[in-house]
C-alpha positions in Angstrom: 18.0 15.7 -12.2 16.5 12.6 -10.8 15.0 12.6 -7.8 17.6 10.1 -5.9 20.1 12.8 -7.6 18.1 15.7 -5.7 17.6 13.7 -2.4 21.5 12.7 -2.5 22.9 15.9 -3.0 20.9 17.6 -0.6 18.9 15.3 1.9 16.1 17.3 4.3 17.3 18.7 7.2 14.6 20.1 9.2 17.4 22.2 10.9 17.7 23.9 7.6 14.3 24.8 6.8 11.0 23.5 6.6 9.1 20.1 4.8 7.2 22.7 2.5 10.3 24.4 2.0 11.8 21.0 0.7 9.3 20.0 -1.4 9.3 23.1 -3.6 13.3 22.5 -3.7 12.7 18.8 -5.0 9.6 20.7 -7.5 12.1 22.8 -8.8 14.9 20.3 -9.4 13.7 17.5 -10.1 13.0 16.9 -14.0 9.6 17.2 -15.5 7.9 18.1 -11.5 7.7 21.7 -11.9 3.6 21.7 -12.9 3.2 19.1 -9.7 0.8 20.8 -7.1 2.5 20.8 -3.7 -0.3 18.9 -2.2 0.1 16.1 -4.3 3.6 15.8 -3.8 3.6 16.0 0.1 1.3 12.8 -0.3 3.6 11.2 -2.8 6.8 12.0 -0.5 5.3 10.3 2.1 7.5 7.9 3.3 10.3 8.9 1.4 11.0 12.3 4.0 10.6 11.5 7.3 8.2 13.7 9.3 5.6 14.0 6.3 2.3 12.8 8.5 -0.1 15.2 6.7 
């Protein structure tokens, strides 16, 4: 799955659970991110998800 496929289908809602708890949804989903240290994503899905300041 592509990450606009990911994001589409289910978009962050911080109702629902937390940034951290996101981004290992979107590590897990989308293709070819699984070895991607959560660290480095947050600073790559900056931007993309609002309320990423870290």
């Amino acid at each position: 799955m592509t990450l606009k496929e990911a994001m589409k289908r289910n978009p962050y809602d911080p109702k629902k659970g937390s940034i951290g708890a996101y981004l290992r949804y979107l590590r897990y989903n989308v293709d070819g991110w699984y070895h991607i240290k959560s660290e480095d994503l947050r600073e790559f899905m900056k931007g993309k998800i609002k309320g990423i300041e870290r």
